[in-house]
C-alpha positions in Angstrom: 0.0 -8.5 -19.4 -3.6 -6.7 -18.7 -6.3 -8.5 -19.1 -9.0 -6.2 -20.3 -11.9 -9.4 -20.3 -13.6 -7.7 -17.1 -13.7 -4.1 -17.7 -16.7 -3.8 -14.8 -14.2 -5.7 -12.8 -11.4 -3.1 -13.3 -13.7 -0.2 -12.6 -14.8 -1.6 -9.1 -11.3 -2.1 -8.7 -10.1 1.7 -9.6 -12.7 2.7 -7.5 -11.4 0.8 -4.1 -7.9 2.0 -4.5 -9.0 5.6 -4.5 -7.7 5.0 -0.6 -4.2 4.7 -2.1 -4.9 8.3 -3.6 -5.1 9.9 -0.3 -1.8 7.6 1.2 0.5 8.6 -1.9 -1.1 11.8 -2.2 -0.5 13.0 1.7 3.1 11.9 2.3 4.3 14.3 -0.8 1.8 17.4 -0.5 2.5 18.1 3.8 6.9 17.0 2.5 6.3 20.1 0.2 4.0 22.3 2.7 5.9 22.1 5.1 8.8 23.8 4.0 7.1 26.8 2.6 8.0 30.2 4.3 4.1 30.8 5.2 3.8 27.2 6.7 6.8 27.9 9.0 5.5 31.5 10.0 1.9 30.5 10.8 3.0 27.4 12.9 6.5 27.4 13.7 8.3 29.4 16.6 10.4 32.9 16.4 13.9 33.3 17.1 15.7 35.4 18.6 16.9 36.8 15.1 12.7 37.3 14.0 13.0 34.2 11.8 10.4 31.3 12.2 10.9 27.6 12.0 9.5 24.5 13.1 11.9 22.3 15.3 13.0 18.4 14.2 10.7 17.4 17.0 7.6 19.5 16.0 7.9 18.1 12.5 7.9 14.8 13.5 5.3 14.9 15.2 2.8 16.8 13.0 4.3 14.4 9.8 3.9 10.9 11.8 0.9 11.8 13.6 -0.9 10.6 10.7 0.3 7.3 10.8 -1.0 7.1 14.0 -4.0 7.3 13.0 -3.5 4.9 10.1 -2.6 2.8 12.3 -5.7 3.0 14.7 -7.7 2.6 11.3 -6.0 -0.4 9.8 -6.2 -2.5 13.2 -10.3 -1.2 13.3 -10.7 -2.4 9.7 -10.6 -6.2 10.8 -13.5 -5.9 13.0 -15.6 -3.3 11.0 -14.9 -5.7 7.9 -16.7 -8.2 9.5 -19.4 -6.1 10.4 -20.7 -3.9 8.2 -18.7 -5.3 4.9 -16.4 -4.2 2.3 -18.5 -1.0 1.5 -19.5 -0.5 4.7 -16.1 0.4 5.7 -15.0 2.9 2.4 -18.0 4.8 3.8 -16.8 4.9 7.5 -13.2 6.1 6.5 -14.4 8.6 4.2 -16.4 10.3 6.6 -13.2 10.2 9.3 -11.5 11.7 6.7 -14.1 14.6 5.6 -13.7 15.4 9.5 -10.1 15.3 9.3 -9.4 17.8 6.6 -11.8 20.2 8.0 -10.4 20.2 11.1 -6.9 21.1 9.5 -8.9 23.8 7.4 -10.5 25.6 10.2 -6.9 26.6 11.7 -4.3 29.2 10.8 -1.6 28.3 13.5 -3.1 25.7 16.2 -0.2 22.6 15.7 -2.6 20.8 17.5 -5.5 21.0 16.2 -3.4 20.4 12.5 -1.8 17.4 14.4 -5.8 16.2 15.4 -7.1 16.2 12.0 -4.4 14.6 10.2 -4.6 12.0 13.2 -8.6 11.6 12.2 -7.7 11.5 8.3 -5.1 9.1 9.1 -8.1 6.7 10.5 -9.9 6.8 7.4 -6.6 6.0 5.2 -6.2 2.9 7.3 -9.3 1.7 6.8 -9.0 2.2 3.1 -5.8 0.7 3.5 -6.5 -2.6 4.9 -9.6 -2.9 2.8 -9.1 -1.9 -0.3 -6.5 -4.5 -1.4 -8.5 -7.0 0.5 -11.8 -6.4 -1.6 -9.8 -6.3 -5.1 -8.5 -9.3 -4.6 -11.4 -11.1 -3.5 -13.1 -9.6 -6.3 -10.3 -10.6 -9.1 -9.8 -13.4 -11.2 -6.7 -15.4 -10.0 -5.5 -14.6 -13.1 -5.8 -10.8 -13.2 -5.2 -10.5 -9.1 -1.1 -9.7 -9.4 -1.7 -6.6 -12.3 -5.0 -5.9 -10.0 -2.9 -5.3 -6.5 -0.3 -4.4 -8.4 -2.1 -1.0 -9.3 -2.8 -0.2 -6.0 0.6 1.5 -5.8 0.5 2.8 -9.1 -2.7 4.8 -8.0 0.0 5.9 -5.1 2.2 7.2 -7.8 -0.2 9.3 -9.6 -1.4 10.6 -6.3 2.1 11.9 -5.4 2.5 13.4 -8.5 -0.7 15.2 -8.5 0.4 16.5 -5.0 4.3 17.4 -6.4 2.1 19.6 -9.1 -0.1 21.4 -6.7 3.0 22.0 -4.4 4.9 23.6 -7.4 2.1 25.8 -7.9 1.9 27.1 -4.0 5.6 28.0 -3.9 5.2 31.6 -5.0 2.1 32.5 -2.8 2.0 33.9 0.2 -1.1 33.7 1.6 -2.6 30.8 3.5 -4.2 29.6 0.3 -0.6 27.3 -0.5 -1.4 25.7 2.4 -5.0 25.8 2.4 -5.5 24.4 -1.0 -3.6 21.8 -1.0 -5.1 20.5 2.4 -9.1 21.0 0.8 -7.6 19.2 -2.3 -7.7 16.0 -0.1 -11.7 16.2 0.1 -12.2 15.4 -3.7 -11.2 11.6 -2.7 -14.0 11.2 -0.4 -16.2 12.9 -2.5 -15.6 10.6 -5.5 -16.1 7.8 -3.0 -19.7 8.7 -1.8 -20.6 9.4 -5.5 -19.7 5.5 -6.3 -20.1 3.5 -3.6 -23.6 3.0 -4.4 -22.8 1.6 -7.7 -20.1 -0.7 -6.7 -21.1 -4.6 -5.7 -20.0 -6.0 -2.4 -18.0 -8.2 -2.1 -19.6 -11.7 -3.1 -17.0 -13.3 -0.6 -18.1 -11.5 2.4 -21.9 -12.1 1.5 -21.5 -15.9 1.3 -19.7 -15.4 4.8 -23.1 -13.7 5.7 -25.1 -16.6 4.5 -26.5 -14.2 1.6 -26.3 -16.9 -1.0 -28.4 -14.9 -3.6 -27.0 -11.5 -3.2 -23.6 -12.9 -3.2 -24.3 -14.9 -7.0 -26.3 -11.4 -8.2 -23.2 -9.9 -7.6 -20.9 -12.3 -9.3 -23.2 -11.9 -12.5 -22.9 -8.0 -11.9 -19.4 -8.1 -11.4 -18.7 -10.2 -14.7 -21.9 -8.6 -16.8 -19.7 -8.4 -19.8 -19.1 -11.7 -19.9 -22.7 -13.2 -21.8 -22.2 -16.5 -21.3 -20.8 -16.2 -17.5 -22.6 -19.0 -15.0 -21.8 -17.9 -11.3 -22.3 -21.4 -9.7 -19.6 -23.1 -10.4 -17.7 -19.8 -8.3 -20.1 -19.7 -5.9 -19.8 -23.2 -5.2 -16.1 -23.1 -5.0 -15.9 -20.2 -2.6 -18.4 -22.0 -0.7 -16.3 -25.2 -0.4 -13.6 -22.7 0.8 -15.5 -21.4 3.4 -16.9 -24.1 5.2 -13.1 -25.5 5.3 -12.7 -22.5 7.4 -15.7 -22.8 9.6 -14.5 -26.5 10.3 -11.1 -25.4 11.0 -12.2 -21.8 13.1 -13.6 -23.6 16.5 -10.9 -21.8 18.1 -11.0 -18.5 16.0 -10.1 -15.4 17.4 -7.0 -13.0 17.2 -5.0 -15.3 19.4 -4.9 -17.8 17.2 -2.4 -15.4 15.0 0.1 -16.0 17.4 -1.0 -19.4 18.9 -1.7 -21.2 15.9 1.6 -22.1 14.3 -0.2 -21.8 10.5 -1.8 -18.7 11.3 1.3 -17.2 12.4 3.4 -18.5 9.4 0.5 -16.2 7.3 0.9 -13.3 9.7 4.5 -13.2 9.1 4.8 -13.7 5.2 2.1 -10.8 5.2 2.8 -8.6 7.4 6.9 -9.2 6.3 6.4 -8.1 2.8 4.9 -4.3 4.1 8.0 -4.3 6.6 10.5 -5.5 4.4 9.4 -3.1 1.9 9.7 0.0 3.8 12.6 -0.5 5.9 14.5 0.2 3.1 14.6 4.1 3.2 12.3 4.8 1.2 10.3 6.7 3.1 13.3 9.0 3.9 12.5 10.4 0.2 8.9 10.4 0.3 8.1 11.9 3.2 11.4 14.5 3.2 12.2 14.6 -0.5 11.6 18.1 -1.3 13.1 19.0 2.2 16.0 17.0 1.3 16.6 18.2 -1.7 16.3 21.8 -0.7 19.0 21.2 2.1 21.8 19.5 0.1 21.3 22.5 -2.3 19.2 21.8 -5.1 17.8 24.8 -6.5 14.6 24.0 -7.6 13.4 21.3 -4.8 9.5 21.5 -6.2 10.4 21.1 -9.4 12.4 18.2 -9.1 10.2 16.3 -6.6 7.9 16.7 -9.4 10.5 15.2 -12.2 10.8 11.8 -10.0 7.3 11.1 -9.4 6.8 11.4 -13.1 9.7 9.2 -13.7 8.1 6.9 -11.1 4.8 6.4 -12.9 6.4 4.9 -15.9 8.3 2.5 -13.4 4.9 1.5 -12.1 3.2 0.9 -14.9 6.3 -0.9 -16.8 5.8 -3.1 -13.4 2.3 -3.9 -13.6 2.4 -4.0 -17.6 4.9 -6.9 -16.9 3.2 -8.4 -13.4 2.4 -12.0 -14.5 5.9 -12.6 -16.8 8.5 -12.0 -14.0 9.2 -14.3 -11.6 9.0 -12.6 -8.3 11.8 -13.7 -5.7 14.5 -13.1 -9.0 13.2 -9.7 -9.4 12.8 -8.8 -5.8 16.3 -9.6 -5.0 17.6 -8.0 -8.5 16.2 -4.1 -7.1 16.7 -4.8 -3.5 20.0 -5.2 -4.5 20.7 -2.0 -6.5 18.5 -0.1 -3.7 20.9 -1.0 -1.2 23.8 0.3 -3.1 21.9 3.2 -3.7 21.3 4.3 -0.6 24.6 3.0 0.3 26.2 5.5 -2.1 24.4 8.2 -0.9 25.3 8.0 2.7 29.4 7.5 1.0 28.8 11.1 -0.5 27.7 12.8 2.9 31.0 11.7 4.6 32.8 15.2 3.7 30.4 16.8 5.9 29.2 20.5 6.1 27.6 21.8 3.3 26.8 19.7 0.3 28.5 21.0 -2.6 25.7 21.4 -5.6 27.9 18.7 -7.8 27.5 16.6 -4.8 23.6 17.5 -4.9 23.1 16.1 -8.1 25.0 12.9 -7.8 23.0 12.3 -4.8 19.5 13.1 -6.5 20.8 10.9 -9.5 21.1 7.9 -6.9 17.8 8.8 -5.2 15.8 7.8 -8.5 17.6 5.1 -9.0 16.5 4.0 -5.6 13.3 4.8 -6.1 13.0 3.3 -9.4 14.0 0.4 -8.4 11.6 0.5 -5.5 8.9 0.9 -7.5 9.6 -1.8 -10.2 9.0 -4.9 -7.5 8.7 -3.2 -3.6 6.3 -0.7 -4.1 3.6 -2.3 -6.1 4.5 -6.4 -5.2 4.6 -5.7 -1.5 1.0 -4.7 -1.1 0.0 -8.2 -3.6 2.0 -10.2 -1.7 0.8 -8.7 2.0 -2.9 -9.5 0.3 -2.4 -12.9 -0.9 -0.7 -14.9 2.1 -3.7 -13.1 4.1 -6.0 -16.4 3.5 -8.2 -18.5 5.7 -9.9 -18.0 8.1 -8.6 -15.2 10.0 -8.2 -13.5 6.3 -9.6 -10.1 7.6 -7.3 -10.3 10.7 -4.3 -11.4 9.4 -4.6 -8.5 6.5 -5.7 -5.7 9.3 -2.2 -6.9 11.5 -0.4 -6.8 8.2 -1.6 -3.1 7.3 -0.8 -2.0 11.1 2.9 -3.4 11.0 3.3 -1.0 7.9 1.7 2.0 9.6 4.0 1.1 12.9 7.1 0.9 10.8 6.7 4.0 8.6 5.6 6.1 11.6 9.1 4.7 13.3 10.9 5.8 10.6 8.9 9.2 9.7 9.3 10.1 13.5 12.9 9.3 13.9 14.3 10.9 10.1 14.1 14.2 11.5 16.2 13.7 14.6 18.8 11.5 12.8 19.4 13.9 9.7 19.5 17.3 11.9 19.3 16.7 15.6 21.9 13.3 15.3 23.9 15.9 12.2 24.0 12.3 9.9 22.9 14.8 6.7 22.8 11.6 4.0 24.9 9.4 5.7 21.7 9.1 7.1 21.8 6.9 3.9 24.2 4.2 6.6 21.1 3.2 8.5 19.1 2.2 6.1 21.9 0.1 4.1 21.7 -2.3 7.0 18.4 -1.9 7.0 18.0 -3.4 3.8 19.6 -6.6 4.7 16.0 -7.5 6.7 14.4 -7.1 3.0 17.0 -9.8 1.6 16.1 -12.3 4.3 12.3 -11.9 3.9 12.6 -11.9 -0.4 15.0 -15.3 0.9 12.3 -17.1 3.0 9.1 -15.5 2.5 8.6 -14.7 -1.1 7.0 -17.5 -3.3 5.6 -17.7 -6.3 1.5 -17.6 -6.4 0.6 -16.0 -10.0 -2.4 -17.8 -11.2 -3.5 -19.7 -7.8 -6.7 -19.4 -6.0 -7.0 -18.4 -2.3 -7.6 -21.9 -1.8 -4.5 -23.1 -3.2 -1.8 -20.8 -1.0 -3.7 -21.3 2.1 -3.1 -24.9 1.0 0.2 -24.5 0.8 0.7 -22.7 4.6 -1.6 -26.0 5.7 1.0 -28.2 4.5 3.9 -26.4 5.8 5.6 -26.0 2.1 8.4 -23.6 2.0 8.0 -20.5 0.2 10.5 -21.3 -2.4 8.9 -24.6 -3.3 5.3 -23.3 -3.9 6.0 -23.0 -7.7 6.7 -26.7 -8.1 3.5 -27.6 -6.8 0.9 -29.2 -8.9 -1.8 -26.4 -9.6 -5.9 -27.3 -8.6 -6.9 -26.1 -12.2 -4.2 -28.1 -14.4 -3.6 -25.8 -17.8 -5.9 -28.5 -19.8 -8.5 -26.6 -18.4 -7.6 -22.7 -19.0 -8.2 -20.8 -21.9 -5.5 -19.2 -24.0 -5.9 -16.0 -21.6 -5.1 -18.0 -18.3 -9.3 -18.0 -17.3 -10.5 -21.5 -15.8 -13.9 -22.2 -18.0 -17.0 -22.8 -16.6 -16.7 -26.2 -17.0 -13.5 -26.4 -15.8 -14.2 -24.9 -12.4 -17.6 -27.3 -12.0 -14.9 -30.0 -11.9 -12.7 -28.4 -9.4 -15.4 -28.4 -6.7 -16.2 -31.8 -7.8 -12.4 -32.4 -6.9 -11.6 -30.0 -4.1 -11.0 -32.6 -1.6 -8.5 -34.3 -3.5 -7.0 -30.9 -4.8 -6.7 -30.6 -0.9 -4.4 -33.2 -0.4 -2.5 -32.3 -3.4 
């Protein structure tokens, strides 16, 4: 359940997942814009017959383009974390992405100059992305960490519906303003951003990295300022502990030791895993196509009932995160990947007629799209990004996140790119839905291998567990650092409590 004991520390951490605003919030509004009749007329191609459109290809490549960028940002993110900091790095993305929205504003029918700027906003989106989940967990309470993460896709989800909204409203105009607006709308993320960044503590961790000692304990006291009788030594100390482990394991730090170092590879794969595994699934086939889909298997109100899911979805996130530290994950995770496979499975039966899709079809195929994404967003979407977070420990913590994030932003631009050309070009139509029902078999293995179960541990205590080469599905029989003699009836380790864990981190170590 939430844990309302650190207010200031839920405010810091609303204000770092404003980056998921822009993610969930672009994928819906530009699958909406793009099918409006002014879109295609200002920059699509006319036929022969004096219609417009915009070719499978063209689509692609103005939809993915994006996640090009993202990726390019997410990769940067690792270096320019260890730079210039947490905060350092919200400010760099938000300017790329002030520059990318202007560049799409500035043009009425260049594709490429629309393709540049949502390149350049994608940057900024990956840096948010690989460092906002980063800072709230480093930030968090062990505790509250899992419901923390966890709302990092529920911001998605009240992003997309936000977008869904504005897109209803454009359907009836004619002008370049339904386009227009909803591409300036994307400027009031950034804006919020450089209004609080100023306000918002860096990250203690990456201070006591920097050797700032002091600035890293002021900020522990401002980050738990409701809490009167809050001593930050004891945390300090601990995190301390936790870093010079990794100085005296790092003589041979560097990327290659991702791949070289069988440990740090272990990490890369259980992080980077739980983004793949969660979008492989088809999921993006309905975010970034849903109201195209929808329109082309004959629903007759597409906006409006793009709108209906992403409402439905909220509630699905927030039932998620409202239960985040009572469900155990690997059950759960296995339960929806389950019915998402049949799902999808489903839907690709009901296209097998071929031709057009009959409007009792349409609904019996919208009907199994929520379900999907329902199910998605009860586990996948919000436990994939906590999971991708918390096996990114260690040393190479920024690095390993940074390759995590890219992975996701290489495998939704693969599947972004190639959905056009396999619904129309390929004529799959949902038995599109096939593909991705194999697909779906790569997130059972990874829920089978990967997925442990870390609610309640410290940084210190998974990277413990990748040290000693435990297997993921063992991790929860593992004695915990801070035994439950010490925590308060709200799960918090008191102050005495973690004085005597760095009095006994060595022999917590070879626990």
């Amino acid at each position: 359940m939430f844990n309302f004991q650190y207010p200031y520390i839920w405010l810091c951490c609303g204000f770092a997942a404003l980056g998921a605003c822009l993610y969930g919030y672009d994928g819906v509004y530009f699958n909406g814009v793009s099918t409006l009749d002014v879109f295609t007329r200002h920059f699509g191609d006319r036929a022969a017959d004096g219609t417009y459109a915009i070719s499978p290809g063209e689509l692609s490549v103005m939809t993915s383009m994006i996640n090009v960028g993202e990726l390019v940002g997410s990769l940067s993110a690792a270096p320019l974390n260890d730079i210039i900091g947490r905060k350092g790095v919200f400010l760099t993305a938000s300017v790329a992405i002030v520059i990318g929205v202007i560049l799409q504003l500035v043009t009425d029918s260049s594709r490429a100059l629309l393709t540049a700027g949502r390149a350049i906003l994608g940057f900024g989106v990956g840096n948010f992305s690989a460092t906002s989940p980063l800072y709230m967990g480093e930030i968090a309470p062990e505790a509250m960490r899992g419901p923390l993460l966890m709302c990092w896709q529920l911001t998605i989800s009240v992003a997309q519906i936000i977008a869904a909204g504005i897109n209803r409203g454009m359907v009836n105009i004619d002008t370049t303003f339904a386009y227009r607006f909803p591409i300036g709308f994307q400027l009031f993320f950034p804006c919020l951003v450089f209004l609080g960044l100023w306000f918002v503590p860096e990250s203690p961790r990456w201070l006591l990295r920097k050797g700032q000692t002091e600035k890293a304990t002021r900020n522990l006291r401002t980050l738990h300022r409701d809490e009167k009788t809050y001593d930050p030594e004891p945390d300090v100390q601990l995190m301390q502990e936790g870093l010079n482990k990794e100085i005296e394991l790092s003589a041979e730090g560097g990327w290659m030791q991702l791949i070289t170092d069988p440990v740090e590879r272990r990490k890369v794969i259980y992080s980077a895993g739980a983004l793949i595994a969660q979008q492989v699934n088809g999921i993006q086939w309905f975010y970034y196509f849903g109201t195209v889909f929808a329109k082309a298997i004959g629903i007759s109100d597409p906006f409006l009932m793009t709108l209906i899911v992403f409402i439905i979805q909220v509630f699905v996130v927030l039932a998620a995160v409202l239960s985040a530290n009572k469900l155990p994950r690997r059950p759960i995770l296995m339960v929806t990947t389950g019915i998402m496979t049949v799902s999808i499975f489903i839907v690709g039966c009901l296209g097998i007629p071929g031709g057009d899709i009959s409007q009792t079809f349409g609904k019996v195929i919208i009907s199994f799209v929520i379900i999907e994404i329902a199910a998605f967003n009860f586990a996948w979407g919000p436990l994939g990004w906590t999971i991708a977070s918390e096996m990114a420990v260690g040393r190479n913590r920024n690095k390993i996140y940074a390759v995590a994030v890219a992975c996701f932003w290489v495998t939704v631009w693969v599947i972004v790119f190639t959905l056009p050309y396999l619904y129309y070009s390929a004529n799959l139509g949902p038995k599109t839905g096939f593909v991705y029902t194999g697909l779906c078999f790569i997130t059972w293995a990874y829920v089978y291998f990967c997925v442990g179960e870390v609610t309640g541990r410290t940084m210190e205590e998974i990277d413990g567990f990748f040290r000693d080469g435990i297997p993921a599905r063992r991790w929860k029989d593992q004695p915990r650092r801070a035994e439950l003699s010490g925590r308060d009836d709200k799960g918090e380790v008191s102050a005495e409590e973690r004085v005597s864990q760095v009095d006994n981190v060595e022999n917590a170590e070879k626990v």
